[in-house]
N, CA, C and O atoms as CSV, one atom per row, in Angstrom:
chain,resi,resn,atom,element,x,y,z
A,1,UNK,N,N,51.573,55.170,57.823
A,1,UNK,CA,C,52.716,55.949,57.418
A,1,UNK,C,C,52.223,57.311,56.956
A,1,UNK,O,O,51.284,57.382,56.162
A,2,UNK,N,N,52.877,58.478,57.466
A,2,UNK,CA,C,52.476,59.576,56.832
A,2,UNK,C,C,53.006,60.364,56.502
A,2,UNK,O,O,54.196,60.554,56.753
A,3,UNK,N,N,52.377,60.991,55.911
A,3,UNK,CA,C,54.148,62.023,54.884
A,3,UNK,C,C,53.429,63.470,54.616
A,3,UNK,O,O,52.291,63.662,55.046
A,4,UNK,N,N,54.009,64.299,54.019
A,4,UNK,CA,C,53.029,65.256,53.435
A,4,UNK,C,C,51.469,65.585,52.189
A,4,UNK,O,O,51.011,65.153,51.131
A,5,UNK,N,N,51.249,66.386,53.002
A,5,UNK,CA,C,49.821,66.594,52.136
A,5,UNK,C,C,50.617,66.640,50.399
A,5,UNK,O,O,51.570,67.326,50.030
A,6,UNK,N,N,49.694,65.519,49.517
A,6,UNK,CA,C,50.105,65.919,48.036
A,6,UNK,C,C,49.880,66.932,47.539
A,6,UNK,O,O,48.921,67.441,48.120
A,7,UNK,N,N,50.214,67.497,46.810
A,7,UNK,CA,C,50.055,69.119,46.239
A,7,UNK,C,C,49.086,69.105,44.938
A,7,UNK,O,O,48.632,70.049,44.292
A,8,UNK,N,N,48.948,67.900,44.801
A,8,UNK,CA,C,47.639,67.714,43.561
A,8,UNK,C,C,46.728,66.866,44.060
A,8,UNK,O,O,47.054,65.679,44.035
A,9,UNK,N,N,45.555,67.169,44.560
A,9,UNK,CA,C,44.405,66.880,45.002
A,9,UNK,C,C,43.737,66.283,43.928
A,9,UNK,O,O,43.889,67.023,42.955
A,10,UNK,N,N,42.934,65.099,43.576
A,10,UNK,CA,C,42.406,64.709,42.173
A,10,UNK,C,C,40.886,64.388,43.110
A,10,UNK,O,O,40.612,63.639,44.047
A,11,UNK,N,N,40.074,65.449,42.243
A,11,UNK,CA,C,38.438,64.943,42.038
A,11,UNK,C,C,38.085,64.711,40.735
A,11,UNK,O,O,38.277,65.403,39.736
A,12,UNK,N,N,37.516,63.597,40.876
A,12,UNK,CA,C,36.976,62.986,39.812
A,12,UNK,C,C,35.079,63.238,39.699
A,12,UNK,O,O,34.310,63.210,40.660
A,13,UNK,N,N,34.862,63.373,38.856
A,13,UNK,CA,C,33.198,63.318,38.177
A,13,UNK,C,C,32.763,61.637,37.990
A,13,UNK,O,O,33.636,60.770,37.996
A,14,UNK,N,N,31.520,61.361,37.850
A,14,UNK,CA,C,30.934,60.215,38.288
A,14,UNK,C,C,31.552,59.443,36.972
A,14,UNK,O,O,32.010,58.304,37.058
A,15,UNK,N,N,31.510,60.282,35.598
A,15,UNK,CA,C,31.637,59.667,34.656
A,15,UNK,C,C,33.243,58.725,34.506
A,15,UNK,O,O,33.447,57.526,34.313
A,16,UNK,N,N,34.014,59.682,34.659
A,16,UNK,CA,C,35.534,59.878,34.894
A,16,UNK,C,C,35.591,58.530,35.882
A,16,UNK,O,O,35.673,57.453,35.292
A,17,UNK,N,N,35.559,58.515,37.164
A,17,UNK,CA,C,35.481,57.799,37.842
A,17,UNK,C,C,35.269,56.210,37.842
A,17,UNK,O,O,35.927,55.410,38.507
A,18,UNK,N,N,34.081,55.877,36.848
A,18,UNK,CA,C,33.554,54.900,35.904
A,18,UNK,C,C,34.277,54.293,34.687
A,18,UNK,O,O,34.004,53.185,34.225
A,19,UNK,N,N,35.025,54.949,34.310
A,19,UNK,CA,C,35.515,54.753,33.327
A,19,UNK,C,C,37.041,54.576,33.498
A,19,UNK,O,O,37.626,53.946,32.617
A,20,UNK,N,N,37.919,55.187,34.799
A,20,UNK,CA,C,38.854,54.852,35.280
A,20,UNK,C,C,39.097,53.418,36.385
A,20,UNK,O,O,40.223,52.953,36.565
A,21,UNK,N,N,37.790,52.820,37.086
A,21,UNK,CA,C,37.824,51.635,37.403
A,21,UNK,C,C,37.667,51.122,36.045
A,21,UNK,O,O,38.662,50.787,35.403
A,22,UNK,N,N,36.907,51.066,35.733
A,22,UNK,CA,C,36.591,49.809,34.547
A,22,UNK,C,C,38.290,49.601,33.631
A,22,UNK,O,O,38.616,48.525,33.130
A,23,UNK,N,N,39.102,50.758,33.588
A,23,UNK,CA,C,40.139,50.796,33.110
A,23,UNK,C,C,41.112,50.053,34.187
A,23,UNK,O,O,41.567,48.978,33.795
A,24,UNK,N,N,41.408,50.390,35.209
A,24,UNK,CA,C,42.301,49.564,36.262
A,24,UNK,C,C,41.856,47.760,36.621
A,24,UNK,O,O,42.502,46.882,37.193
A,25,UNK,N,N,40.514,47.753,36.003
A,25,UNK,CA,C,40.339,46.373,35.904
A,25,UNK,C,C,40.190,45.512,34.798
A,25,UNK,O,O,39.758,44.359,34.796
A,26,UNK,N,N,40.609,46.220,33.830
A,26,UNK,CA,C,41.245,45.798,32.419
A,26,UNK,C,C,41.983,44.612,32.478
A,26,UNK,O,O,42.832,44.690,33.366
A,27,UNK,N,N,41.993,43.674,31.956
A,27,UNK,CA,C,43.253,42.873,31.614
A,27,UNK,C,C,44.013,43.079,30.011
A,27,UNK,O,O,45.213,42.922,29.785
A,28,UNK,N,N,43.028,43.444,29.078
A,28,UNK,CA,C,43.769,43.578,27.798
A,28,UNK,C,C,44.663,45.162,27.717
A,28,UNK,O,O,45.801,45.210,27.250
A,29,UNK,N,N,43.981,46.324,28.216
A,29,UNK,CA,C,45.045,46.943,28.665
A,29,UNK,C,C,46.438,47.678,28.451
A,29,UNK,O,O,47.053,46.768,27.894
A,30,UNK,N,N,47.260,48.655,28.528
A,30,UNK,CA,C,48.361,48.119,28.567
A,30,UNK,C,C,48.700,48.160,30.217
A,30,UNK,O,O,47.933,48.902,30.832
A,31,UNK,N,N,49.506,47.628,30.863
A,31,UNK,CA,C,50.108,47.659,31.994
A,31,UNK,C,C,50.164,49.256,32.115
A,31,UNK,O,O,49.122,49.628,32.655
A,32,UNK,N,N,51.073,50.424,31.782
A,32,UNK,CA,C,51.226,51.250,32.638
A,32,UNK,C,C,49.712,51.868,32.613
A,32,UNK,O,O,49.284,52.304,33.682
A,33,UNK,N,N,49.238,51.904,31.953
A,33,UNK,CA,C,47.658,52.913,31.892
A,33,UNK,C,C,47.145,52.259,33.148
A,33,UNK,O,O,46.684,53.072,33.950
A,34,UNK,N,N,47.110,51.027,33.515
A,34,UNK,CA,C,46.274,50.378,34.341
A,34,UNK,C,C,46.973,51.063,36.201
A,34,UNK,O,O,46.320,51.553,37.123
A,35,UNK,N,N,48.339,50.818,36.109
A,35,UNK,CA,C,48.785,51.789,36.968
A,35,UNK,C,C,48.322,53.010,37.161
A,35,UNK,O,O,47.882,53.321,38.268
A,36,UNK,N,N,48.343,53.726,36.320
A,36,UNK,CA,C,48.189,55.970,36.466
A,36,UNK,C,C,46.588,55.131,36.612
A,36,UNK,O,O,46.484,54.812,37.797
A,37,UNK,N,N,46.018,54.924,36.253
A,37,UNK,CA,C,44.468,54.676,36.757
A,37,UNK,C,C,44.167,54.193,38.060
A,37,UNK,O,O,43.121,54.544,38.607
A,38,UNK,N,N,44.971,53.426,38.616
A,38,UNK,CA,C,45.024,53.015,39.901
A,38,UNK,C,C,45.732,54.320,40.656
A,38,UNK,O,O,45.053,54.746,41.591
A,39,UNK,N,N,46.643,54.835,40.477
A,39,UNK,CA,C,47.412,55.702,41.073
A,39,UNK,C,C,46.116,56.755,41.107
A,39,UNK,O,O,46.051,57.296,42.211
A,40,UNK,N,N,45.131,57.161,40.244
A,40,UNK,CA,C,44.528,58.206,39.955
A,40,UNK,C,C,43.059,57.782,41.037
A,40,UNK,O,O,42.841,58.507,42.007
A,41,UNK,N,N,42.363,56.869,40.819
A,41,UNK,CA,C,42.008,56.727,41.974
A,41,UNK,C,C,41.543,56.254,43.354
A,41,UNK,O,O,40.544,56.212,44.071
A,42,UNK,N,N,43.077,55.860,43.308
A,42,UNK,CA,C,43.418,55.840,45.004
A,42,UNK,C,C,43.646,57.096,45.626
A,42,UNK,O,O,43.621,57.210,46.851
A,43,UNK,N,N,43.953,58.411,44.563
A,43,UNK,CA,C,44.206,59.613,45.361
A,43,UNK,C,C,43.001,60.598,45.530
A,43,UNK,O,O,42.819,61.600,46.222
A,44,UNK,N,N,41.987,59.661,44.293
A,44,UNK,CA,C,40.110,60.656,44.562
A,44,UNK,C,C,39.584,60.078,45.719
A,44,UNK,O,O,39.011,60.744,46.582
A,45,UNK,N,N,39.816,58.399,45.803
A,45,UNK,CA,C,39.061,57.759,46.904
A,45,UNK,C,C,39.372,58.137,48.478
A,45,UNK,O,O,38.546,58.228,49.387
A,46,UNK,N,N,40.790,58.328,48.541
A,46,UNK,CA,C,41.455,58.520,49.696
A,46,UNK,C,C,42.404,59.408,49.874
A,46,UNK,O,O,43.586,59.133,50.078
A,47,UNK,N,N,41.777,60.859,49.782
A,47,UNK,CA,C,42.392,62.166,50.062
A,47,UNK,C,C,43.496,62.235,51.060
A,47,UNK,O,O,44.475,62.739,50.509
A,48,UNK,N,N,43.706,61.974,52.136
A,48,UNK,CA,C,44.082,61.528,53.012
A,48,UNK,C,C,45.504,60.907,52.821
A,48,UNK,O,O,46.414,61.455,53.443
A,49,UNK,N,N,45.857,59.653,51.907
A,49,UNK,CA,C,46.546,59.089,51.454
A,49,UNK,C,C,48.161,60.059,51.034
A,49,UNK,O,O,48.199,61.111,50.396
A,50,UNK,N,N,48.834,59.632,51.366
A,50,UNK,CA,C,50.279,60.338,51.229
A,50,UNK,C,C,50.676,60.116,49.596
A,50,UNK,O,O,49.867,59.421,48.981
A,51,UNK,N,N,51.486,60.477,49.056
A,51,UNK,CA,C,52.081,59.450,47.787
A,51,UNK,C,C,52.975,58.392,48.238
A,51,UNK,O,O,52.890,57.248,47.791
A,52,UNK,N,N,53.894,58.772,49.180
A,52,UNK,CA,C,54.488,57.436,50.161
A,52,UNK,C,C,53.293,56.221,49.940
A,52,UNK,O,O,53.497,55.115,49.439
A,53,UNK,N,N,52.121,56.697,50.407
A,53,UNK,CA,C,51.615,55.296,50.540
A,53,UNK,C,C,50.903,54.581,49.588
A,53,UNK,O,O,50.915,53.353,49.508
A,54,UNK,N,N,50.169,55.470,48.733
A,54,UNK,CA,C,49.911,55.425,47.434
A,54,UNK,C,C,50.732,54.287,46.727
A,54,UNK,O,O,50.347,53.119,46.693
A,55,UNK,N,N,52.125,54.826,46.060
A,55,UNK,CA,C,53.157,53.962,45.533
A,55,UNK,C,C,53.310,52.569,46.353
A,55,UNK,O,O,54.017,51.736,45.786
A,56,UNK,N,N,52.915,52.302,47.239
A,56,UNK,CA,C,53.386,51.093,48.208
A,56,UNK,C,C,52.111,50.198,47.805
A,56,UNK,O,O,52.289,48.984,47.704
A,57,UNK,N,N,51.052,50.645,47.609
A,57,UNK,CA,C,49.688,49.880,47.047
A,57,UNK,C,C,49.804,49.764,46.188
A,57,UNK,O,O,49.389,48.612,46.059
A,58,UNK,N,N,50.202,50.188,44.916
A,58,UNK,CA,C,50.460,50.103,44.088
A,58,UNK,C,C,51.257,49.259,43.273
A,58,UNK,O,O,51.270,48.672,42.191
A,59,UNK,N,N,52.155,49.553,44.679
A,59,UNK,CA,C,53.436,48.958,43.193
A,59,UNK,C,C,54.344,49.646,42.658
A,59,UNK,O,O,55.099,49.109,41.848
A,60,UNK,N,N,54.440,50.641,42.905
A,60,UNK,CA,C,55.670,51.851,41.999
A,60,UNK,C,C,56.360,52.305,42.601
A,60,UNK,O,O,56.507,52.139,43.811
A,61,UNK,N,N,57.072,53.131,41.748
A,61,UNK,CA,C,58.275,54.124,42.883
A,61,UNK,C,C,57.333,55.704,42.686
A,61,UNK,O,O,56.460,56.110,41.919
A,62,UNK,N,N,58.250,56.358,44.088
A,62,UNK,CA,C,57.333,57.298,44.279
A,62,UNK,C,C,57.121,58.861,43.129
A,62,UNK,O,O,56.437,59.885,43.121
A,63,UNK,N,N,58.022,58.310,42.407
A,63,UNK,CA,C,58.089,59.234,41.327
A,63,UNK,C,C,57.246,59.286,40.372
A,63,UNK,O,O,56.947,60.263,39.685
A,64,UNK,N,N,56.883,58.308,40.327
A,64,UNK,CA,C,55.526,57.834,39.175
A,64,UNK,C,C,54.619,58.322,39.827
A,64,UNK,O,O,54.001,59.149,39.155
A,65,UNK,N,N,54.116,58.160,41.165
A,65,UNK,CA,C,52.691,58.613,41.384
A,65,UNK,C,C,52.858,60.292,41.165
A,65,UNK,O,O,52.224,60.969,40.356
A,66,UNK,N,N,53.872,60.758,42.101
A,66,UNK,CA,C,53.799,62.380,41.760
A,66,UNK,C,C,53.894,62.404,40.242
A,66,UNK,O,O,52.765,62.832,40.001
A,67,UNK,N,N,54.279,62.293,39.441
A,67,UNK,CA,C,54.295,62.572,37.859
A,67,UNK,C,C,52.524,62.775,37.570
A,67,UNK,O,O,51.854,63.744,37.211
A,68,UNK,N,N,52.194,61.396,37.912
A,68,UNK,CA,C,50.772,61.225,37.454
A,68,UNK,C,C,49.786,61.786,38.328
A,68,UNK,O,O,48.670,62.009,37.858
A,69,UNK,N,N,49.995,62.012,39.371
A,69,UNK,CA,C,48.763,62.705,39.912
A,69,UNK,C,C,49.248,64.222,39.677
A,69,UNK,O,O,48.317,64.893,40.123
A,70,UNK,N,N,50.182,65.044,39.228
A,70,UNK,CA,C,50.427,66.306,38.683
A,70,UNK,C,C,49.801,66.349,37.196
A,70,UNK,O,O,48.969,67.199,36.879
A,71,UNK,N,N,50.351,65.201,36.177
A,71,UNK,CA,C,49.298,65.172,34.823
A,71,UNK,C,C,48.252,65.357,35.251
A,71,UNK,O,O,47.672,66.439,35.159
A,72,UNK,N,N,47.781,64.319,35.823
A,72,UNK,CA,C,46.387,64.545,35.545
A,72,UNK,C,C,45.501,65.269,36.128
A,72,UNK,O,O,44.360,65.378,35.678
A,73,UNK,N,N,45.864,65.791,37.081
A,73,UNK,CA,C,45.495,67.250,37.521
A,73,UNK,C,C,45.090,68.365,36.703
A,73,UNK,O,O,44.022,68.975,36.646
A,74,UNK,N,N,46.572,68.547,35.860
A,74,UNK,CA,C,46.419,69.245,34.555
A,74,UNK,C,C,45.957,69.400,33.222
A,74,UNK,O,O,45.799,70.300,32.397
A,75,UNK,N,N,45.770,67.918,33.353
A,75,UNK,CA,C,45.037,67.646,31.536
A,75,UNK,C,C,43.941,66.771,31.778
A,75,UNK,O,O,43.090,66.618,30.902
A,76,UNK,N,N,43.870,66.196,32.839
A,76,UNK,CA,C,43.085,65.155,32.864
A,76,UNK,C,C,42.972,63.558,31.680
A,76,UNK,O,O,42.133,62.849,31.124
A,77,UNK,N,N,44.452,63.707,31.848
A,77,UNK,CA,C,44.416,62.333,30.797
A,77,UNK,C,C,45.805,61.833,31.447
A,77,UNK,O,O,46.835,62.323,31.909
A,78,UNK,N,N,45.266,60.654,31.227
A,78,UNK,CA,C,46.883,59.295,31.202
A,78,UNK,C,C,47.753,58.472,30.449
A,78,UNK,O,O,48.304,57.381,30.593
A,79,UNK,N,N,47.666,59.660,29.318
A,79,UNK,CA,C,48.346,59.312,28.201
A,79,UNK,C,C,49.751,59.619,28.005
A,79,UNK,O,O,50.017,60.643,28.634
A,80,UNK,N,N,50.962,59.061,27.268
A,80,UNK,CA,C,51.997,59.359,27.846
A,80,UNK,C,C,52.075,61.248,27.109
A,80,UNK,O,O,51.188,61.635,26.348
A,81,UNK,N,N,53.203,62.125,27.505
A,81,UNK,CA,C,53.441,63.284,26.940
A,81,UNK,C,C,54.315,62.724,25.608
A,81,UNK,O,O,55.130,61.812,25.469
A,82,UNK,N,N,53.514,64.111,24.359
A,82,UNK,CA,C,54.132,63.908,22.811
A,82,UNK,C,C,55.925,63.465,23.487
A,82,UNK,O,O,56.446,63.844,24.536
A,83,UNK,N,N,56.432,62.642,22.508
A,83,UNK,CA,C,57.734,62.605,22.347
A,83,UNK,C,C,58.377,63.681,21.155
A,83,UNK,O,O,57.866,64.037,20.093
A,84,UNK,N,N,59.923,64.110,21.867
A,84,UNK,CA,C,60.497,64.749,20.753
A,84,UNK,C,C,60.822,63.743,19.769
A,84,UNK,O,O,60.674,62.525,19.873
A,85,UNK,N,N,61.483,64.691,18.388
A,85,UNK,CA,C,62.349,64.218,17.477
A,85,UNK,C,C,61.492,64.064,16.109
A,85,UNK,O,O,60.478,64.756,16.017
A,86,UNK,N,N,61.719,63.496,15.408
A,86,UNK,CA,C,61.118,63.487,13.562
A,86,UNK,C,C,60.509,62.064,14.009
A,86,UNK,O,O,61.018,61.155,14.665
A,87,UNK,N,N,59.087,62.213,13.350
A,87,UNK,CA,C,58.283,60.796,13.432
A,87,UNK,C,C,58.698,59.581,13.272
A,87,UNK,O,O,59.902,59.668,13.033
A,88,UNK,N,N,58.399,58.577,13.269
A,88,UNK,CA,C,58.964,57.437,13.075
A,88,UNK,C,C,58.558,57.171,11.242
A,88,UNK,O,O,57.683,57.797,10.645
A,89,UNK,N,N,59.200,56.397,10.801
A,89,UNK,CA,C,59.138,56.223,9.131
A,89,UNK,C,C,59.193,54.652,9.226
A,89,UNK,O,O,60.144,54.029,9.699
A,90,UNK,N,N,57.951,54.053,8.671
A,90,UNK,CA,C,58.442,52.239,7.952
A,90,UNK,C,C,58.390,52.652,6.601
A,90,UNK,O,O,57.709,53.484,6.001
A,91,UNK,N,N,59.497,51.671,6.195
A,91,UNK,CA,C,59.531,51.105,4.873
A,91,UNK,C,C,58.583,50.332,4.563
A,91,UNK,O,O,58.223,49.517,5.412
A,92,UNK,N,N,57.813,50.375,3.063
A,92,UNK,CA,C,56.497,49.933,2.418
A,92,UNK,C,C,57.030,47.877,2.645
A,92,UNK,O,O,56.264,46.994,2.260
């Protein structure tokens, strides 16, 4: 299946790379990190790869992979973005 070239190309460094498998093969984890890590690289390993097809290996909709391969392009992290509003407060 092929679709257009993604507009965020992700190279990864040896370290990065290492540390993002070992993360996608996590079981303790949380679930979405283990995704954007998989999403992240399937798109270093296989340039080539559409986001169409990406998301289909995966598991997601195609909105998630473009989200995350645009983060992390940009910041290089797969953490979610700050939320608005006033912090959260517990009672003692």
């Amino acid at each position: 299946m092929n679709g257009p070239d993604p507009s965020y190309p992700i190279e990864l460094e040896e370290a990065e790379q290492l540390a993002l498998l070992k993360l996608s093969r996590a079981t303790t984890a949380p679930q979405a990190q283990v995704v954007r890590a998989k999403i992240v690289l399937l798109a270093h390993d296989h340039p080539e790869y559409s986001n169409v097809q990406i998301a289909k290996l995966v598991g997601c909709a195609l909105s998630t992979v473009r989200k995350w391969r645009k983060r992390f392009s940009q910041t290089k992290q797969l953490t979610d973005a700050p939320r608005s509003g006033a912090p959260r407060r517990f009672s003692p």
